[in-house]
C-alpha positions, 0 to 999 in steps of 0.5 A: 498501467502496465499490463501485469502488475503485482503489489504487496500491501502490508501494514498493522490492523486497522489501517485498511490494507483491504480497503486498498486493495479492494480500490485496486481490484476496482480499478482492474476491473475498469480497466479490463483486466484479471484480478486476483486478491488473497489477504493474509490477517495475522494478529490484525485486531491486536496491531499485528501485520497484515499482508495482502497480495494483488495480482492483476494482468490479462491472465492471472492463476495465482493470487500470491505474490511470491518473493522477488515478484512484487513490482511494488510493496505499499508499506502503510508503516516504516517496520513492514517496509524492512519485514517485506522488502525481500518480495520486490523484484529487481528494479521493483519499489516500495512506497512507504508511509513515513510512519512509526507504529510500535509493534507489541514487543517495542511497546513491551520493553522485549525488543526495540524499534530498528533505527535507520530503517531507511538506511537499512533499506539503502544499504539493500539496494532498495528502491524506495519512496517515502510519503508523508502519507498520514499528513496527507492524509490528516490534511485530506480530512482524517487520519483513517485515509493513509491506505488511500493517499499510498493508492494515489502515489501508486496510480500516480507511479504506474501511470494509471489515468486519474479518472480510473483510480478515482472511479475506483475509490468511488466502487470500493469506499462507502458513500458516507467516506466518499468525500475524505477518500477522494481528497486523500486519492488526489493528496496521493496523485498529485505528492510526486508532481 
């Protein structure tokens, strides 16, 4: 992992974007360096977006990842990859679980789901990579687990060592998920070789 490192992490309530960036939290922890977290819950209980800031490095001030900082977007749903691409910084990349979740106005009828997000974020010039993360996830043991296969992929991408990443799952996840969450971790880290 490179010395500093910010990482945008956005999806709807209940895909455990806080999980997530608590195993990042641990896992600059084990590797020496500050870290600061700010979670931001918008109507989280009722399926809306959820947005959390990890900033790590050697001397970290401010926990919020400003536009056109982040180093990576770990999108757990296709439609928060297009909402927040604009945080990536030049050269930065977005890890998007190739998933589809409906929001509240597509389900209502008010409005409707984009067509061709990855060709919207194409045309934007728009590093990205896309994970089949919820089939990893489902074949690691449950669907729950798609915060921790979008982990692997980014330890994986960062070049953090596999033994910190695991460690890190093992600090930050209860033991009674341990088991599904470490098969989800290594699903990640092994979906780019």
């Amino acid at each position: 992992m490179t010395d500093a490192i910010n990482v945008l992490i956005v999806g709807v309530g209940g895909q455990g974007t806080l999980l997530a960036s608590r195993v990042l939290g641990a896992a600059a922890s084990i590797l020496g360096k500050d870290c600061k977290l700010s979670e931001v819950h918008g109507m989280s209980q009722r399926g809306g977006s959820v947005v959390t800031h990890v900033r790590i490095g050697s001397d970290i001030a401010a926990p919020v990842v400003t536009p056109g900082e982040a180093d990576y977007v770990l999108a757990f749903e296709k439609l928060e990859a297009l909402r927040f691409a604009y945080y990536l910084k030049p050269g930065g990349t977005l890890l998007v679980n190739d998933q589809e979740i409906m929001p509240m106005p597509v389900i209502t009828g008010v409005k409707e789901y984009p067509a061709d997000i990855y060709g919207q974020l194409t045309a934007a010039k728009h590093k990205f990579v896309s994970v089949p993360a919820l089939e990893l996830a489902e074949k690691a043991g449950t669907a729950k687990a798609v915060n921790t296969v979008l982990i692997g992929v980014l330890a994986k991408l960062t070049g953090m060592d596999y033994a910190v990443a695991e460690e890190a799952v093992r600090t930050a996840v209860k033991p009674k998920f341990l088991d599904v969450n470490l098969a989800a971790l290594k699903a990640g880290y092994e979906y780019l070789n």
